[in-house]
C-alpha positions in Angstrom: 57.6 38.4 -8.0 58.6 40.5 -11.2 57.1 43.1 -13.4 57.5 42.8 -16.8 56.1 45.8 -19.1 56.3 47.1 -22.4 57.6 50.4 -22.7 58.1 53.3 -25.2 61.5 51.9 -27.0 61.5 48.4 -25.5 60.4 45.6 -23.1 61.1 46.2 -19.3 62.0 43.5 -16.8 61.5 45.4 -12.7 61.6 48.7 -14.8 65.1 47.7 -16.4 65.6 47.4 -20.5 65.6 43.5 -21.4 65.7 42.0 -24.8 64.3 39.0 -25.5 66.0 36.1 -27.7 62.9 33.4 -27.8 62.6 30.1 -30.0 59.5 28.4 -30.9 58.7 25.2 -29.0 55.5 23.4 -29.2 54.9 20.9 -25.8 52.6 19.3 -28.3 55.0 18.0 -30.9 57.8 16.8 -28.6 57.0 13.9 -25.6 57.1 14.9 -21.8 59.9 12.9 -21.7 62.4 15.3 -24.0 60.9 18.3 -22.9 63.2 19.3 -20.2 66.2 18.0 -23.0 65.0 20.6 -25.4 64.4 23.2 -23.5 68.0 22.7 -22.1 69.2 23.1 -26.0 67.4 26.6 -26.6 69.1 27.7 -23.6 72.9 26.6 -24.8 71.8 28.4 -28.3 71.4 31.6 -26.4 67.6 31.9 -26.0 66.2 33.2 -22.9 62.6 32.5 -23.6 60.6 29.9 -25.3 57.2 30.4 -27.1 54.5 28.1 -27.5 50.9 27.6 -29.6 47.7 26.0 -27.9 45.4 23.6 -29.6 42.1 23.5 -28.7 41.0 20.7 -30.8 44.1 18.5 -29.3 42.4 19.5 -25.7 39.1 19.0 -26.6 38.3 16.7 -29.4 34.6 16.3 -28.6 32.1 19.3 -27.8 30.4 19.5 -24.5 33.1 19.1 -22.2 35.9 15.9 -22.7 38.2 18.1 -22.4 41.8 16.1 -22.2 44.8 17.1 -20.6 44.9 20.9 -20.7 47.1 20.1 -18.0 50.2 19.4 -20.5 50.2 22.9 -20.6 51.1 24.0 -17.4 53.7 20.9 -16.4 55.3 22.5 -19.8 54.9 25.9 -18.1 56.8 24.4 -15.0 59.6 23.0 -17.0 59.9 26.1 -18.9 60.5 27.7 -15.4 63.1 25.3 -13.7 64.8 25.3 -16.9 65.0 29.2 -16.4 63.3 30.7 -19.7 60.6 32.7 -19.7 57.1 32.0 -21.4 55.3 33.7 -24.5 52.1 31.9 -25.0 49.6 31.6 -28.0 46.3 30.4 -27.2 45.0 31.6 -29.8 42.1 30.0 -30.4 43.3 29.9 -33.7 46.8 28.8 -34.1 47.9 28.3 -37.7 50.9 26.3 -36.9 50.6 23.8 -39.9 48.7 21.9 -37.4 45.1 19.9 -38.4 42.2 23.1 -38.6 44.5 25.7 -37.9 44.1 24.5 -34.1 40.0 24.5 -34.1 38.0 21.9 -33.8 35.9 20.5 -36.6 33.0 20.4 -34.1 33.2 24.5 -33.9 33.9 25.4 -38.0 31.8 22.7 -38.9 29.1 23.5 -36.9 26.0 24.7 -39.0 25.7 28.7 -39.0 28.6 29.5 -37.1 31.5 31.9 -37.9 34.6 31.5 -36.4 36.8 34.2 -36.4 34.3 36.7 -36.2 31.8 38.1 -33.3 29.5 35.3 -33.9 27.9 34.6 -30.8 28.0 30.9 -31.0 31.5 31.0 -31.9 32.5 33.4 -29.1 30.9 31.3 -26.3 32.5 28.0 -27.4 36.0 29.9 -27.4 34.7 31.6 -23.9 34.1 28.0 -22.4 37.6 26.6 -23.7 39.4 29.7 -22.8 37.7 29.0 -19.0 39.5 25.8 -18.6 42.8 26.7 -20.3 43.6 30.0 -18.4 43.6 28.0 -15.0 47.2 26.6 -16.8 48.5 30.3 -17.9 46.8 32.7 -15.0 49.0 31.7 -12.4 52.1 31.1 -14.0 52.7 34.4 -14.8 56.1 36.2 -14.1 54.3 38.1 -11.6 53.0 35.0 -10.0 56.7 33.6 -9.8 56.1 31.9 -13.3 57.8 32.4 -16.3 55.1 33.5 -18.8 55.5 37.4 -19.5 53.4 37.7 -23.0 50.3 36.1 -24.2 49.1 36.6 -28.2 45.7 38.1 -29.2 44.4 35.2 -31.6 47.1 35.1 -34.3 48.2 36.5 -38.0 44.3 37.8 -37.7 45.3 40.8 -40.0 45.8 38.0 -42.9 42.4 36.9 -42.5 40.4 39.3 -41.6 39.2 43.1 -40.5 37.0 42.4 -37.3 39.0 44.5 -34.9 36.0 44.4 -32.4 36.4 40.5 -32.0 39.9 40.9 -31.5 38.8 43.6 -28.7 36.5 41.4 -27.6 39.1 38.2 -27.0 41.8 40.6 -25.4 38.9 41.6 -22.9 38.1 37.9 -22.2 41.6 37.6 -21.8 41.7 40.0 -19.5 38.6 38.9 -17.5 40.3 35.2 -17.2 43.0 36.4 -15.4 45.8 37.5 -17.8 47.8 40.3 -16.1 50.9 40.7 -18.5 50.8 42.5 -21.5 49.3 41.2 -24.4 50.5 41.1 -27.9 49.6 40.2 -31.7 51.4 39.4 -34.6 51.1 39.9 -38.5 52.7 39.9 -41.6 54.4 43.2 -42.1 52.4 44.2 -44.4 50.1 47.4 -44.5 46.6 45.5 -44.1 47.4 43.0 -42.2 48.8 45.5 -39.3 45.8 47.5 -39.9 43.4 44.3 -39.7 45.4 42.9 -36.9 46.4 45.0 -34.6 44.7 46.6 -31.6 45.1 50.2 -30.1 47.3 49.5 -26.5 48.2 46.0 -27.5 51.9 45.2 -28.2 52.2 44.7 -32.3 54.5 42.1 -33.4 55.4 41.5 -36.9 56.5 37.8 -38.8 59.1 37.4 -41.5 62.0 35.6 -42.8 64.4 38.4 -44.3 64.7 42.0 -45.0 64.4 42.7 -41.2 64.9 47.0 -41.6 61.8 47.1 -44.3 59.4 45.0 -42.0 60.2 47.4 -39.1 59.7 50.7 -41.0 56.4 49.4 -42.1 55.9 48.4 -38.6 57.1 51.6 -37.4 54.4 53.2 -39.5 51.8 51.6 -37.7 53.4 51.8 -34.3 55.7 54.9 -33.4 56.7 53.8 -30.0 56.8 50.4 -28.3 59.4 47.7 -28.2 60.2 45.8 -31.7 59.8 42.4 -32.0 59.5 39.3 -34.9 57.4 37.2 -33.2 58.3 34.8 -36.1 61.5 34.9 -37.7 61.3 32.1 -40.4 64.4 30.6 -39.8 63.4 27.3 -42.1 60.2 25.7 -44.0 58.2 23.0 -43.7 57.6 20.0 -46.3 54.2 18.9 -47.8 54.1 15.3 -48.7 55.1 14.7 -52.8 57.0 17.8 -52.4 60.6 18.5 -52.1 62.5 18.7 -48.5 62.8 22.5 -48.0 66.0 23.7 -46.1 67.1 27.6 -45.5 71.3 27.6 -45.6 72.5 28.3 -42.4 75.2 30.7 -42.9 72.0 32.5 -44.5 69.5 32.6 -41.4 72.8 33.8 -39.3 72.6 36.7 -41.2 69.3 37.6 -41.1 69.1 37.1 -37.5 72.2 39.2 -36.8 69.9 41.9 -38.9 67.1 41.7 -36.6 69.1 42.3 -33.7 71.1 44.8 -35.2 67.5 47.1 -35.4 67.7 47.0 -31.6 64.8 44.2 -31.6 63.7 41.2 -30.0 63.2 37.8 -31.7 61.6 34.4 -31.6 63.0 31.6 -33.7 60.5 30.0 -35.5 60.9 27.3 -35.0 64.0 26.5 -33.0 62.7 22.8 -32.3 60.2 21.8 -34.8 59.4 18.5 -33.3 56.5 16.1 -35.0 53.3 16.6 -35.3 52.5 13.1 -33.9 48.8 11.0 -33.9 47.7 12.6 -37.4 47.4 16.3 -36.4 49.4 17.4 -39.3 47.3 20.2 -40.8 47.3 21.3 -44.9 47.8 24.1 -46.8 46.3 25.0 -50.2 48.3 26.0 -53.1 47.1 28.6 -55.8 48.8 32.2 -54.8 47.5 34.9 -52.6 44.4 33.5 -52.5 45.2 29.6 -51.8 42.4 28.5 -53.7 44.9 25.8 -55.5 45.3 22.2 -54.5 45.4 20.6 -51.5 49.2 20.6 -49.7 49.2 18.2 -46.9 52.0 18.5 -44.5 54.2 15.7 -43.6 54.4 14.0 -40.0 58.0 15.7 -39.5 57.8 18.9 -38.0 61.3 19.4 -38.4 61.3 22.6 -40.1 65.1 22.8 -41.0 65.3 24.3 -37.5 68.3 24.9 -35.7 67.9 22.1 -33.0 66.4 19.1 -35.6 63.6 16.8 -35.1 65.7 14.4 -33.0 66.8 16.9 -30.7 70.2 17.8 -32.3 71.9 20.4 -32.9 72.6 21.0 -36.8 75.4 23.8 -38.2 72.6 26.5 -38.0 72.1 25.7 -34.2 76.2 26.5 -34.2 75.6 29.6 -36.5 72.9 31.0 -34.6 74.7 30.8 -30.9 77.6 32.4 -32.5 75.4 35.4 -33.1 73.5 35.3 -29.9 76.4 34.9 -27.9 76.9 38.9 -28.5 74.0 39.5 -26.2 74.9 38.0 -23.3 77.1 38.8 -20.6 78.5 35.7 -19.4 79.5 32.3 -21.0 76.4 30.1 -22.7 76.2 27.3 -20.9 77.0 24.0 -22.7 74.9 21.5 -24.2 72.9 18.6 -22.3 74.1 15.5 -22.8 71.9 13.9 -25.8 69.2 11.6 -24.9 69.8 8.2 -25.1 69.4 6.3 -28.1 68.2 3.1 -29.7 71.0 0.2 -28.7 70.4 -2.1 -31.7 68.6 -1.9 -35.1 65.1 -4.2 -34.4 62.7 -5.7 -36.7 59.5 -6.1 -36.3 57.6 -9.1 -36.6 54.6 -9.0 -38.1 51.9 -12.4 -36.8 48.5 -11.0 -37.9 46.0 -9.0 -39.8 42.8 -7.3 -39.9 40.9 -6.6 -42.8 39.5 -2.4 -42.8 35.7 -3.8 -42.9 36.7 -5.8 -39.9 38.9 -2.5 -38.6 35.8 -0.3 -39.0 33.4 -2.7 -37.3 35.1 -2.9 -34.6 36.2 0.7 -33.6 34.5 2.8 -36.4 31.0 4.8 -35.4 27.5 4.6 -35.9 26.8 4.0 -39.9 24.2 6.4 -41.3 22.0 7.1 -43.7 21.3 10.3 -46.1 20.2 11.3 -49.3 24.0 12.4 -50.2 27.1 11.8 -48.5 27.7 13.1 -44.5 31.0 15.3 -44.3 33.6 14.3 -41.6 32.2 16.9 -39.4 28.7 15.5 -39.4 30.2 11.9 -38.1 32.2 13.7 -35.7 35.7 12.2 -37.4 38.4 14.6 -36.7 41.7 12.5 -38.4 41.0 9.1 -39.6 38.6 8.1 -42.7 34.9 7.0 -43.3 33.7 4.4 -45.7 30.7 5.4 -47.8 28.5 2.6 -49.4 26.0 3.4 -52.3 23.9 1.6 -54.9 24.2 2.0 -58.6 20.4 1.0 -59.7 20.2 -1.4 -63.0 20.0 -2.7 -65.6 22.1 0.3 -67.1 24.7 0.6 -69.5 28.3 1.7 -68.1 28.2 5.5 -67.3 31.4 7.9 -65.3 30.8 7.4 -61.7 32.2 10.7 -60.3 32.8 12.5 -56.8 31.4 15.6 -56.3 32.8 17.6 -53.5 35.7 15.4 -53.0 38.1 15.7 -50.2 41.1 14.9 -50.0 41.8 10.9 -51.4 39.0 8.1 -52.1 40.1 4.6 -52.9 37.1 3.1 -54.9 35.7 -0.6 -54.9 33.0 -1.3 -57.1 31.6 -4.9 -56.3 34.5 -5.4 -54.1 37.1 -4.9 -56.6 39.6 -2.1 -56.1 38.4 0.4 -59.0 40.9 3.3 -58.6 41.9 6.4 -56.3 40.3 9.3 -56.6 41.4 12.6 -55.7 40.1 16.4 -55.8 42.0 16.8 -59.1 40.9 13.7 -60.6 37.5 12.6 -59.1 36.2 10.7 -61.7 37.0 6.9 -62.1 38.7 5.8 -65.4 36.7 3.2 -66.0 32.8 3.6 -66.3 30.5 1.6 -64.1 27.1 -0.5 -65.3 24.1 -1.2 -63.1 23.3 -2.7 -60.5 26.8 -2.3 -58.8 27.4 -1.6 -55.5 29.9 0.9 -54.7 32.2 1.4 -51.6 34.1 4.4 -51.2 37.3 4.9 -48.4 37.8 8.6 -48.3 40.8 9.6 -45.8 41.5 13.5 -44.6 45.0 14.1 -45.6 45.0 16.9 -42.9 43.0 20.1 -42.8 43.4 23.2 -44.3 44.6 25.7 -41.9 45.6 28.9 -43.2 43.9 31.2 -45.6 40.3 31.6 -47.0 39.4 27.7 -47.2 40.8 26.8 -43.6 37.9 25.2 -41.4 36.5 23.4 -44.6 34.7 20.2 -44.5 36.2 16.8 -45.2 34.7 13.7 -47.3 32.3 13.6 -50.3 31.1 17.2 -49.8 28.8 17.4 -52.6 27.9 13.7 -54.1 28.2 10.5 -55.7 27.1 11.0 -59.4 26.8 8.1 -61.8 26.8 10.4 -65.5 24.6 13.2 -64.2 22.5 11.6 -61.7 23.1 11.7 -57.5 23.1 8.0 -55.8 21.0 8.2 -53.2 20.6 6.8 -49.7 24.0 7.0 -49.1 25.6 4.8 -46.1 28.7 6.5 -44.1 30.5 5.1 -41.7 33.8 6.6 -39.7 36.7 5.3 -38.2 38.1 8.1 -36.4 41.9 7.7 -35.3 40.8 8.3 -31.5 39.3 5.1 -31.8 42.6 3.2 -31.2 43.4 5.5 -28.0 42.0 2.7 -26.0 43.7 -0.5 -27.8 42.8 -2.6 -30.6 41.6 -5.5 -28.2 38.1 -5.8 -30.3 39.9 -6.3 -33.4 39.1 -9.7 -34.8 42.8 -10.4 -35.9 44.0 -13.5 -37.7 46.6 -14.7 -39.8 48.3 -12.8 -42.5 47.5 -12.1 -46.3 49.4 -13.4 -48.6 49.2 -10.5 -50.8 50.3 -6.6 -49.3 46.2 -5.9 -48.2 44.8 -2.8 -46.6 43.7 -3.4 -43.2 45.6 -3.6 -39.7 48.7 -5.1 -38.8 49.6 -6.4 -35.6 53.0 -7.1 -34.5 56.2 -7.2 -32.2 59.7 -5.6 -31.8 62.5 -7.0 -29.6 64.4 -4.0 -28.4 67.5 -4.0 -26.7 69.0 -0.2 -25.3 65.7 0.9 -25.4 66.1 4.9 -26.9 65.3 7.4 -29.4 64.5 5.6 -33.2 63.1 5.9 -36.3 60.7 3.6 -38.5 61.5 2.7 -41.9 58.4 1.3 -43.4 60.2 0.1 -46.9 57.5 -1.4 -49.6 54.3 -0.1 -47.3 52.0 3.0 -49.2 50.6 4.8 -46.8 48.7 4.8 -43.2 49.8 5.1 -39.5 51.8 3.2 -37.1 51.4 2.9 -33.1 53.8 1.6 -30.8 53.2 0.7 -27.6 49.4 2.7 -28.0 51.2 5.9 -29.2 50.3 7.3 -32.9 53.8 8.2 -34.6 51.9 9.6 -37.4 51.3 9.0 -40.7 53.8 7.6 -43.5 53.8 7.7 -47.1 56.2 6.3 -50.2 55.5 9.5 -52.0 57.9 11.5 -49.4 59.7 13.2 -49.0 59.6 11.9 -45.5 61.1 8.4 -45.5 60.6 7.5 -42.3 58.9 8.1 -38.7 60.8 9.3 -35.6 60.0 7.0 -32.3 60.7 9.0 -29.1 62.6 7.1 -26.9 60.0 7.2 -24.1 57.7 5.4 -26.3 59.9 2.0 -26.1 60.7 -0.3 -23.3 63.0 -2.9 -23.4 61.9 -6.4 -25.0 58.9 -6.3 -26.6 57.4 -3.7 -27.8 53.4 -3.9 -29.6 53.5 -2.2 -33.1 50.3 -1.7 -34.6 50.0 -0.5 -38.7 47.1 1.1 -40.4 47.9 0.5 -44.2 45.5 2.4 -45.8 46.1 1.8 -49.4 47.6 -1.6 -50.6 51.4 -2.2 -49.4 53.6 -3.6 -52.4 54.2 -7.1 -52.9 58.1 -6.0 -52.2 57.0 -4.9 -48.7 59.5 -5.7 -45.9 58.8 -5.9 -42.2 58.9 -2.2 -40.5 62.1 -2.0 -38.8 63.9 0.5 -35.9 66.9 2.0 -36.4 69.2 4.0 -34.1 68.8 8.0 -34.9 
């Protein structure tokens, strides 16, 4: 067993002065299969420690128990170990991590009366119950157990949030009282309020940034005289938002601004150094607008990639190169070289398309309960986390054409009125171009583009959040329906399939692809507009022709050779120029 402790001018590993060189690492956004492959490639880079977020909505989708596979956590925990890297783990229970809700559920922030983040009582014992189940993964994995984890996070970024230091006091002490023996830390923005609304008296402070490493630590320095310093997030990339531009951070760059922070005498955590994917639809959203991110809607793309230093499929890019020149400084002894790649798709492979489903037919089959209201149900209140709900409502007539406009929407609505295809609506544009007469019936698809999760609007409701209107008036009686994305864990065997449109129609696809050298691949989806794909039962995420993403990673794991089932949830119309999906080697 080993001691690891914080001390007055650094970290302390069996009372001698260590320094630690972590990289971000999320055991959610890469399969089981690759993670002993990745872990391998932070530890050629130069890392000695790895760092990881925990989602509590990934773990337990459903209140009341269900909880699914916390487990994933500690086989990640045992990797981490036989790979020989140490452990920094953020449980949060709110995350950030451009992941869906910040890492909530939508059953706790949509929950009626409660306030998360905060000493609310309701709140608290939910996180108290989840944090039961999860700390049987962290507890004994502790360096001083023989594991590898030496540092576990204080909620996250709370001092960009808000001021409550007494529920920060209040989650350290229920870390505390779960079992968590090694010291605890938090992190912030360098930035005056946020350390002050952040940080905790006796609690290691950590500070996040990108650049101008000697300015974050003074400010940190103001806050904390003593104690070890550390960016727990050194923004070595970006991510992308869908319609937006590919970021990337020049790698010659990000060398030197990590060769700052070390130069300060600190310790460091790449973030990220293996983005990964945020697979099965758990991309989260950001909102533009400023300080305040009251602007539009930003969802994030599938690809977790993050211009990181070890990419999306697991390779090492010239900033992976860059960085292990730098980090090869502080160490004593040669780096050890890189793992051999994992292998790789043989052969490009089609796939063949043989039938269809139309999204009424979709919904009936796997979608929930429909229910009635006098206005429109959020998300929350059909218990959909990722996936869409169809709302039906009547237009009452004889009436002249009026605006038929949706009040409260979020995020994107395709409209039929009398089952024609009347337009997409959006936040920004909610209002259909063309006005509708009475009677009419009116069915609207509304799909989450991923929710917010950072700033003031994170943990807001999805759907029709305030009404249908035709002119001034609400449409009553409203009819909701959801089709959660859960739904197709289990197969898509009560799907009524049959044979193929002729035209590119919403609905679900069913098909197969021959592989040969079955290995890491990508999807390319050319003439398709936007949904989700399954192969072989597992969600790659969602694709869209606005990109910048252009196609879908597919782990190698997920394939087997011959045939392979590909399912694809086209959510808008595909174009008439469609081609079959198709795999390509990486």
């Amino acid at each position: 067993m080993s001691e690891f402790t914080v001390g007055e001018s650094g970290f302390l590993l069996d009372g001698r002065p260590v320094r630690l060189l972590a990289g971000a690492l999320h055991y959610f956004r890469v399969h089981e299969g690759h993670w002993r492959h990745r872990l391998a490639m932070l530890r050629a880079m130069g890392l000695n420690c790895v760092e990881t977020y925990v989602p509590w909505n990934l773990h337990q989708p459903r209140p009341g128990g269900g909880y699914r596979d916390v487990q994933a956590l500690g086989r990640f925990l045992d990797a981490v170990r036989e790979a020989g890297l140490w452990a920094i783990v953020r449980p949060g229970p709110y995350i950030c991590a451009e992941w869906e809700n910040g890492g909530l559920p939508p059953w706790v922030t949509g929950e009626p009366g409660t306030r998360v983040r905060t000493r609310d009582e309701r709140y608290l014992s939910h996180v108290e119950r989840w944090f039961h189940h999860l700390m049987h993964e962290i507890a004994p994995r502790q360096i001083d157990r023989r594991g590898p984890v030496i540092l576990v996070q204080v909620e996250n970024e709370y001092g960009s949030y808000g001021s409550d230091t007494g529920y920060l006091e209040h989650l350290a002490g229920l870390l505390r009282a779960k079992g968590v023996t090694v010291p605890l830390c938090t992190s912030d923005g360098p930035e005056d309020h946020m350390l002050t609304g952040g940080s905790l008296p006796g609690v290691l402070a950590t500070v996040n940034f990108g650049s101008h490493a000697r300015v974050a630590f003074e400010t940190l320095r103001r806050h904390r005289r003593e104690g070890p310093l550390m960016c727990m997030e050194f923004w070595c990339g970006w991510f992308d938002h869908w319609a937006g531009e590919h970021v990337v951070r020049d790698a010659e760059e990000a060398a030197g601004a990590l060769r700052e922070i070390l130069e300060c005498g600190a310790s460091v955590n790449l973030y990220m150094a293996h983005g990964g994917t945020s697979f099965g639809g758990w991309a989260g959203a950001n909102r533009g607008g400023g300080a305040l991110h009251e602007g539009p809607l930003e969802p994030d793309v599938t690809s977790y990639d993050y211009d990181a230093p070890v990419d999306e499929y697991g390779r090492p890019t010239r900033k992976f190169w860059r960085f292990r020149e730098v980090l090869t400084a502080y160490h004593g002894e040669p780096l050890p070289e890189l793992p051999s790649p994992p292998a790789a798709l043989g052969r490009p492979a089609a796939v063949t398309l043989d039938s269809w489903a139309p999204m009424g037919d979709v919904l009936d089959a796997l979608g929930g309960e429909e229910r009635v209201a006098p206005l429109p149900l959020a998300f929350e209140e059909l218990h959909v986390t990722r996936g869409l709900v169809r709302y039906t409502a009547d237009v009452p007539g004889p009436r002249q054409p009026y605006p038929l406009t949706l009040r409260g929407l979020r995020d994107l609505a395709v409209v039929y009125v009398d089952g024609e295809r009347a337009g997409v609506l959006t936040e920004e544009e909610p209002r259909l171009k063309e006005p509708v007469a009475g009677p009419a019936r009116v069915e609207v698809w509304v799909e989450s583009l991923g929710r917010v999760n950072y700033g003031p609007r994170f943990g807001e409701a999805k759907g029709i959040t305030g009404g249908i209107l035709h002119e001034r008036q609400y449409l009553h009686g409203v009819r909701a329906r959801g089709l959660d994305l859960g739904a197709f864990d289990d197969g898509v065997a009560a799907v009524p399939f049959g044979a193929l449109p002729t035209e590119g129609a919403r609905g679900l696809y069913r098909g197969t692809a021959e592989v040969g050298g079955a290995g890491d691949a990508r999807l390319e989806l050319p003439g398709w507009t936007r949904g989700f794909v399954w192969i072989n039962g597992f969600n790659l995420g969602r694709y869209w022709s606005v990109g910048p993403q252009r196609s879908l990673y597919v782990p190698g794991p997920v394939l087997r050779e011959g045939g392979n089932e590909v399912w694809v949830l086209e959510l808008d119309e595909a174009g008439a120029d469609r081609c079959a999906p198709r795999l390509l080697p990486v």
